[in-house]
mmCIF file as gemmi writes it, N, C-alpha and C atoms, coordinates in Angstrom:
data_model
loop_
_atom_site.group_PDB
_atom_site.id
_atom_site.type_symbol
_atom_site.label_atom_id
_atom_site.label_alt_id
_atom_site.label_comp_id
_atom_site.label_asym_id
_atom_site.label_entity_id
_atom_site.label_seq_id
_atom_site.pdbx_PDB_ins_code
_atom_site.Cartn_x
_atom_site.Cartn_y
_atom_site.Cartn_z
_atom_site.occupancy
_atom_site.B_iso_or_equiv
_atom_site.pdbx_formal_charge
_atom_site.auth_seq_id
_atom_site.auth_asym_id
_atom_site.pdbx_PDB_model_num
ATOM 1 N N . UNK Axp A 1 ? 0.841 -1.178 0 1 0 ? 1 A 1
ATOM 2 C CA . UNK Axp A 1 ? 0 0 0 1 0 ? 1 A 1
ATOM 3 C C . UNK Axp A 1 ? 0.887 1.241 0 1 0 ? 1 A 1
ATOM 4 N N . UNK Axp A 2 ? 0.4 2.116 -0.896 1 0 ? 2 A 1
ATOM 5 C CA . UNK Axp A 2 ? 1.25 3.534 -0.708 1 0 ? 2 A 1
ATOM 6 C C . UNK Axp A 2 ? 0.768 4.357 0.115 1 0 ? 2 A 1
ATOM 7 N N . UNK Axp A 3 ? 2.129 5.294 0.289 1 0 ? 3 A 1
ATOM 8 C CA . UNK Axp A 3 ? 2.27 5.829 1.599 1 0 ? 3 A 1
ATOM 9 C C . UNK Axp A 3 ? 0.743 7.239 1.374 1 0 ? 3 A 1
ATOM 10 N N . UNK Axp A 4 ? 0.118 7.606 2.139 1 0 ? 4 A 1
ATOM 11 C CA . UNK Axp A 4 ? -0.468 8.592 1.487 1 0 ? 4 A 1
ATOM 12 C C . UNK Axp A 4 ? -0.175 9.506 2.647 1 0 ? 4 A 1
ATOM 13 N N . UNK Axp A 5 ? -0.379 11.087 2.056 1 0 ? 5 A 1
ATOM 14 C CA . UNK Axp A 5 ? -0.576 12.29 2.937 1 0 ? 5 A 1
ATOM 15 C C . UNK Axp A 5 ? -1.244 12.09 4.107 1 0 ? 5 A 1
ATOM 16 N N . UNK Axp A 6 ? -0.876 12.86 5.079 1 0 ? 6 A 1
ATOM 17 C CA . UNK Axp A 6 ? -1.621 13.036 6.61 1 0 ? 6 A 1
ATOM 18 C C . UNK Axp A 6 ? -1.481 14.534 6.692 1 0 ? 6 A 1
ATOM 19 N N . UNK Axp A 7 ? -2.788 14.762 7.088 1 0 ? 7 A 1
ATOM 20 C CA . UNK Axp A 7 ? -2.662 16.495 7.527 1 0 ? 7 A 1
ATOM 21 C C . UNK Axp A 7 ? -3.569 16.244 8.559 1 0 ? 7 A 1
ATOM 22 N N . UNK Axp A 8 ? -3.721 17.384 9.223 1 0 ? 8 A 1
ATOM 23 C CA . UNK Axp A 8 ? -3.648 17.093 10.547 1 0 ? 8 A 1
ATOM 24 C C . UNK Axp A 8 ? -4.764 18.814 10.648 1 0 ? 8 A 1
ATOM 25 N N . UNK Axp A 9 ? -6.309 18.285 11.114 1 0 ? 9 A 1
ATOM 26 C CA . UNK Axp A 9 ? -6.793 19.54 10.767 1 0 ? 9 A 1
ATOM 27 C C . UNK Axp A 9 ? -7.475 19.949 11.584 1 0 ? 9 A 1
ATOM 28 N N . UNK Axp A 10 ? -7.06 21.275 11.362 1 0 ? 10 A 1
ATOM 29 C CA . UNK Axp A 10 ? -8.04 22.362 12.728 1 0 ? 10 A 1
ATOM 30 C C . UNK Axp A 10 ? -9.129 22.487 12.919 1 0 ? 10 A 1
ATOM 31 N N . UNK Axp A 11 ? -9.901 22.62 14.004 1 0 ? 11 A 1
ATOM 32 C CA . UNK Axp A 11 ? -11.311 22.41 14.109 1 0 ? 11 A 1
ATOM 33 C C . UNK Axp A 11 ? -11.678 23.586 13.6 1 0 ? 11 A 1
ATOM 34 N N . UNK Axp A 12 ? -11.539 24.812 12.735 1 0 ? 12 A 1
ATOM 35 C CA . UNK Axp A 12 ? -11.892 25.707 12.066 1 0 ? 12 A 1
ATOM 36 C C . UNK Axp A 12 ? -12.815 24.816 10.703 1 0 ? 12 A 1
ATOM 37 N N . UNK Axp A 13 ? -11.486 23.848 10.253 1 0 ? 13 A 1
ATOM 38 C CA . UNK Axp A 13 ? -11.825 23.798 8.998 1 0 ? 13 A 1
ATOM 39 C C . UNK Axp A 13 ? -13.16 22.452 9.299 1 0 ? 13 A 1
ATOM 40 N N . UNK Axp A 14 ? -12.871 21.966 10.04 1 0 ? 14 A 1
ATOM 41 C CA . UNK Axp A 14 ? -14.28 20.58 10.135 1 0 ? 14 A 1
ATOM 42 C C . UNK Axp A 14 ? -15.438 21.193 10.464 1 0 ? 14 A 1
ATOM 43 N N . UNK Axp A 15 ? -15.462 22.33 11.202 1 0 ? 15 A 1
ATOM 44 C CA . UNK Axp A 15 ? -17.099 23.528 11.376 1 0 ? 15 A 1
ATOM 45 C C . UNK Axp A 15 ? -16.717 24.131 9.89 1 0 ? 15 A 1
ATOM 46 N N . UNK Axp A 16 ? -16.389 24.261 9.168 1 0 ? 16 A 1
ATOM 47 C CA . UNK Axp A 16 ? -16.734 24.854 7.96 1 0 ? 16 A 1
ATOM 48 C C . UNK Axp A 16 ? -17.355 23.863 6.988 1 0 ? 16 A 1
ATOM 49 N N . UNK Axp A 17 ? -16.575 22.539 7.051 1 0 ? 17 A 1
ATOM 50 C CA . UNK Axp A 17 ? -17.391 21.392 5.933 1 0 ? 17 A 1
ATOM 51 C C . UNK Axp A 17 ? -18.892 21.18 6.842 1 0 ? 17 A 1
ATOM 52 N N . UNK Axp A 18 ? -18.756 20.801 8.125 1 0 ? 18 A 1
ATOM 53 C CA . UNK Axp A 18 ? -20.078 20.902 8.421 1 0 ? 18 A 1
ATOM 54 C C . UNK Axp A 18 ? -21.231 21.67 8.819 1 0 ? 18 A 1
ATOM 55 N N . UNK Axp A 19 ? -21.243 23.478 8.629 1 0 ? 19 A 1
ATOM 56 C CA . UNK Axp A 19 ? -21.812 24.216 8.389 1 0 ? 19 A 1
ATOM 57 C C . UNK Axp A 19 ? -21.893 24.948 7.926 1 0 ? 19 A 1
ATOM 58 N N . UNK Axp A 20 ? -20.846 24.474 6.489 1 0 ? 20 A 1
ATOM 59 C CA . UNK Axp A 20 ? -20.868 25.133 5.228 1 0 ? 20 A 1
ATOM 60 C C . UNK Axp A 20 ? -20.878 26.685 5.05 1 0 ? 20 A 1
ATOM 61 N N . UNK Axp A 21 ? -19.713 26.778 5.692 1 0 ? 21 A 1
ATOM 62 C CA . UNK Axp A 21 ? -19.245 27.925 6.131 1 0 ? 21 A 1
ATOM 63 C C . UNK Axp A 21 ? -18.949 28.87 4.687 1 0 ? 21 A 1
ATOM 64 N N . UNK Axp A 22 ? -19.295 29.409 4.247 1 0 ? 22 A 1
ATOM 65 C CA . UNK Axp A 22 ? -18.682 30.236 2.782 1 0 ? 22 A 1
ATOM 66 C C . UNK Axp A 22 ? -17.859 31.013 3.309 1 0 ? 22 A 1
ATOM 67 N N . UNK Axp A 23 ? -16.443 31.327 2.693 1 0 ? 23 A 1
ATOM 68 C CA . UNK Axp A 23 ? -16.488 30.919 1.335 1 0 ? 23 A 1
ATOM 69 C C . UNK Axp A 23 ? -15.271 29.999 1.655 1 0 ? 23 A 1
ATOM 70 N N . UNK Axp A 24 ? -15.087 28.598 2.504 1 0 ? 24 A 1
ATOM 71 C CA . UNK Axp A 24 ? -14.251 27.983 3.052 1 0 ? 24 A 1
ATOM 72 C C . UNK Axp A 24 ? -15.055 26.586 2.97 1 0 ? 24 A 1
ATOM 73 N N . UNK Axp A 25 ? -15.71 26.479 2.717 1 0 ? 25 A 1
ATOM 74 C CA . UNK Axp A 25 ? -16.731 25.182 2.687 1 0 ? 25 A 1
ATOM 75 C C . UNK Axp A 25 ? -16.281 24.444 1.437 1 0 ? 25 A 1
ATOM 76 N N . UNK Axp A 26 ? -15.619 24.696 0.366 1 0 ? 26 A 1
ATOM 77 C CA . UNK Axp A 26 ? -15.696 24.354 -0.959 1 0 ? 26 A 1
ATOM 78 C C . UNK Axp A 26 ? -14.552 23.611 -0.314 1 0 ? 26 A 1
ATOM 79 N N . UNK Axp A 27 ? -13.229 24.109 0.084 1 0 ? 27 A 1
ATOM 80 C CA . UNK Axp A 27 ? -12.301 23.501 0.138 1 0 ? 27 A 1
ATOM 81 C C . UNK Axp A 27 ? -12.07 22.376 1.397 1 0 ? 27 A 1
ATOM 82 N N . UNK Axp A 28 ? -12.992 22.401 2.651 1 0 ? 28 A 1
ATOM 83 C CA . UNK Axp A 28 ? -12.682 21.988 3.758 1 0 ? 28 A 1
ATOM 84 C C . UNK Axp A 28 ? -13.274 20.368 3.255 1 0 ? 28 A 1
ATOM 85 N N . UNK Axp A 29 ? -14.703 20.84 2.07 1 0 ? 29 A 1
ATOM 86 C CA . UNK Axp A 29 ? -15.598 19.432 1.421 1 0 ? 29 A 1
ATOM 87 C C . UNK Axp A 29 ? -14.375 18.783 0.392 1 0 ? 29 A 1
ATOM 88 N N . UNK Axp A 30 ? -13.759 19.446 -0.14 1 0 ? 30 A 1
ATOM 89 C CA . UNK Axp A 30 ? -12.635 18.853 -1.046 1 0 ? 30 A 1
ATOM 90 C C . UNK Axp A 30 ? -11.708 18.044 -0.248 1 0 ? 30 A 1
ATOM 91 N N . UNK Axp A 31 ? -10.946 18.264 0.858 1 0 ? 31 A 1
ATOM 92 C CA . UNK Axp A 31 ? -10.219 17.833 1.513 1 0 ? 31 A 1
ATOM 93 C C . UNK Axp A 31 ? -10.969 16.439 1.854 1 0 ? 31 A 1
ATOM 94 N N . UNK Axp A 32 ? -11.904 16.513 2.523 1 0 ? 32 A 1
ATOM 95 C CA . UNK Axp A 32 ? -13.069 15.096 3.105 1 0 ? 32 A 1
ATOM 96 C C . UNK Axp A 32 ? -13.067 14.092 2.031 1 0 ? 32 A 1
ATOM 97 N N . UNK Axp A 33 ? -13.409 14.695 0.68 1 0 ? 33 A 1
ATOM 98 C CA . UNK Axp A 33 ? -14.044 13.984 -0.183 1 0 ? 33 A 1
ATOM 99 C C . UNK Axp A 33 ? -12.322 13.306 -0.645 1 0 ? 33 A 1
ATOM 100 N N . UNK Axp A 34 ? -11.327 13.961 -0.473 1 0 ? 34 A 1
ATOM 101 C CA . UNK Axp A 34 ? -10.15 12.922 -0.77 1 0 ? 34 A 1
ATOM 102 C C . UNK Axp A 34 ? -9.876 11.838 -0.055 1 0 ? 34 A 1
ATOM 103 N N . UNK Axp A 35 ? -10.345 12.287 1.329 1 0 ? 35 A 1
ATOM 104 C CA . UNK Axp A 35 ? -9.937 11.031 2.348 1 0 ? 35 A 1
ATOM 105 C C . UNK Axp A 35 ? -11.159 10.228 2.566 1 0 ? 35 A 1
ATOM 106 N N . UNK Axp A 36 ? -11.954 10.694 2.245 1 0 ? 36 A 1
ATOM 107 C CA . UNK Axp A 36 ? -13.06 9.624 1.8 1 0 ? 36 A 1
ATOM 108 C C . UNK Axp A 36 ? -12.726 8.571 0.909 1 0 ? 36 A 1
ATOM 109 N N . UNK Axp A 37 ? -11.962 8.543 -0.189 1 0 ? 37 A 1
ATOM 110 C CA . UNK Axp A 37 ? -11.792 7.83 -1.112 1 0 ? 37 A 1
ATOM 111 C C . UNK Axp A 37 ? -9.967 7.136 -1.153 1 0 ? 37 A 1
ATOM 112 N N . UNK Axp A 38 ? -9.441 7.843 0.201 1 0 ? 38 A 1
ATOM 113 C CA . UNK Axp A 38 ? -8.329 7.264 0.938 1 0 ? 38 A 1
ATOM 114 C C . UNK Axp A 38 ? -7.133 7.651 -0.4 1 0 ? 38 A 1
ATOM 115 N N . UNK Axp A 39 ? -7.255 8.863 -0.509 1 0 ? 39 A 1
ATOM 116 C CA . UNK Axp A 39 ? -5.781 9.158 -0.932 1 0 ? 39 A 1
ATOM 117 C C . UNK Axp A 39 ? -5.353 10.801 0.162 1 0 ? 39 A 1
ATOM 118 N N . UNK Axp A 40 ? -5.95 10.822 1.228 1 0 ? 40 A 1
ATOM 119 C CA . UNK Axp A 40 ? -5.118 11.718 2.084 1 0 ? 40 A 1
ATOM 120 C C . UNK Axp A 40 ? -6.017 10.659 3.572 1 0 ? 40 A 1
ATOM 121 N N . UNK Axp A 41 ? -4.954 11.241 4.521 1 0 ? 41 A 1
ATOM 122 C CA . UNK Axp A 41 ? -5.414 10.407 5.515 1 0 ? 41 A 1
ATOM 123 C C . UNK Axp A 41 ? -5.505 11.727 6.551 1 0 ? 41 A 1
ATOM 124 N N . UNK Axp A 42 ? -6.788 12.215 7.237 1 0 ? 42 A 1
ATOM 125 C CA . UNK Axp A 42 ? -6.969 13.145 8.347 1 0 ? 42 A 1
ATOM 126 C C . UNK Axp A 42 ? -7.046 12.993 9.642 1 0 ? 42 A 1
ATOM 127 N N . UNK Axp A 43 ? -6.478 13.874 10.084 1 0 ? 43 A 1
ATOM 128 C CA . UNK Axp A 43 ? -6.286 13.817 11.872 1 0 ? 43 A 1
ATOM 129 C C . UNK Axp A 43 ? -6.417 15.005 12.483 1 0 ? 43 A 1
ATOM 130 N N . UNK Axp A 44 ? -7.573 14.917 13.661 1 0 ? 44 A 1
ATOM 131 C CA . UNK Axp A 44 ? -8.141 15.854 14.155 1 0 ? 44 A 1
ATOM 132 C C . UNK Axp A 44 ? -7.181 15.954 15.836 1 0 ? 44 A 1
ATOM 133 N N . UNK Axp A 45 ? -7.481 16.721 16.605 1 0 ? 45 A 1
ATOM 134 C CA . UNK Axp A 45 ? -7.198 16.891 17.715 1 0 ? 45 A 1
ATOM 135 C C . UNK Axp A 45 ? -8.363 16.15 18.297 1 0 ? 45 A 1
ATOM 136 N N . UNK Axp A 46 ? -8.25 15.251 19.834 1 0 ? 46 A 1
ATOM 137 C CA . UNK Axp A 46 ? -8.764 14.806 20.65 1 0 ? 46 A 1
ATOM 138 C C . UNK Axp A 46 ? -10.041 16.306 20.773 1 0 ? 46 A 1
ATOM 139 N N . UNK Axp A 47 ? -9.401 17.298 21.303 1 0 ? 47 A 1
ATOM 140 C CA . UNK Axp A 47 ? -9.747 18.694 22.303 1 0 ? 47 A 1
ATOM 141 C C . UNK Axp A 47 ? -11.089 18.975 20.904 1 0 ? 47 A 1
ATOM 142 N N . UNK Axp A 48 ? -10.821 18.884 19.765 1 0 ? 48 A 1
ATOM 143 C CA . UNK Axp A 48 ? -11.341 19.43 19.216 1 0 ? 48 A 1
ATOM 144 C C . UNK Axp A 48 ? -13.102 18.623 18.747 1 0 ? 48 A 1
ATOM 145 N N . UNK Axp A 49 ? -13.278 17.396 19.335 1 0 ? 49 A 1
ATOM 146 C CA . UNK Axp A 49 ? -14.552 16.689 19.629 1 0 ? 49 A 1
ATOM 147 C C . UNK Axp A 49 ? -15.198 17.658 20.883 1 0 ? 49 A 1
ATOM 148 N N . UNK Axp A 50 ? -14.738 18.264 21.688 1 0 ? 50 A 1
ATOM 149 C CA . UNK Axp A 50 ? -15.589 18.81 22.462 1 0 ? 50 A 1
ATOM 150 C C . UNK Axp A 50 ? -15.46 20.412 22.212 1 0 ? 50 A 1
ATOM 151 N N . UNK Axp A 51 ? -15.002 21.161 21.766 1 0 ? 51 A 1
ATOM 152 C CA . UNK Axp A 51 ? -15.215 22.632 20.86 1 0 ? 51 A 1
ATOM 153 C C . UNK Axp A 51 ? -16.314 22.286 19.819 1 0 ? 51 A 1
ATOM 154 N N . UNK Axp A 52 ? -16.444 21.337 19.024 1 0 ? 52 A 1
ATOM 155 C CA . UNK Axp A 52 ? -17.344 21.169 17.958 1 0 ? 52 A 1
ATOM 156 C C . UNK Axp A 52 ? -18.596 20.818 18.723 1 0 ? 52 A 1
């Protein structure tokens, strides 16, 4: 299996894919929709399940 990207993302950008935040929503859904389909791999902060 190849190695894929890890980014590592701020709870800014996961409240923007999920309340479609304009004009930041386009890209936060782009990011998802890659690791949805497993060519980037995402990582949130623990802290950031209870800010959201």
């Amino acid at each position: 299996m190849a190695s894929r990207d890890k980014i590592f993302l701020d709870t800014d950008v996961v409240l923007d894919h999920l309340a479609d935040r304009q004009p930041f929503a386009e890209y936060a859904h782009r990011l998802l929709a890659l690791a949805e389909t497993g060519r980037l791999a995402l990582c949130v902060s623990s802290l950031s399940f209870s800010n959201l």
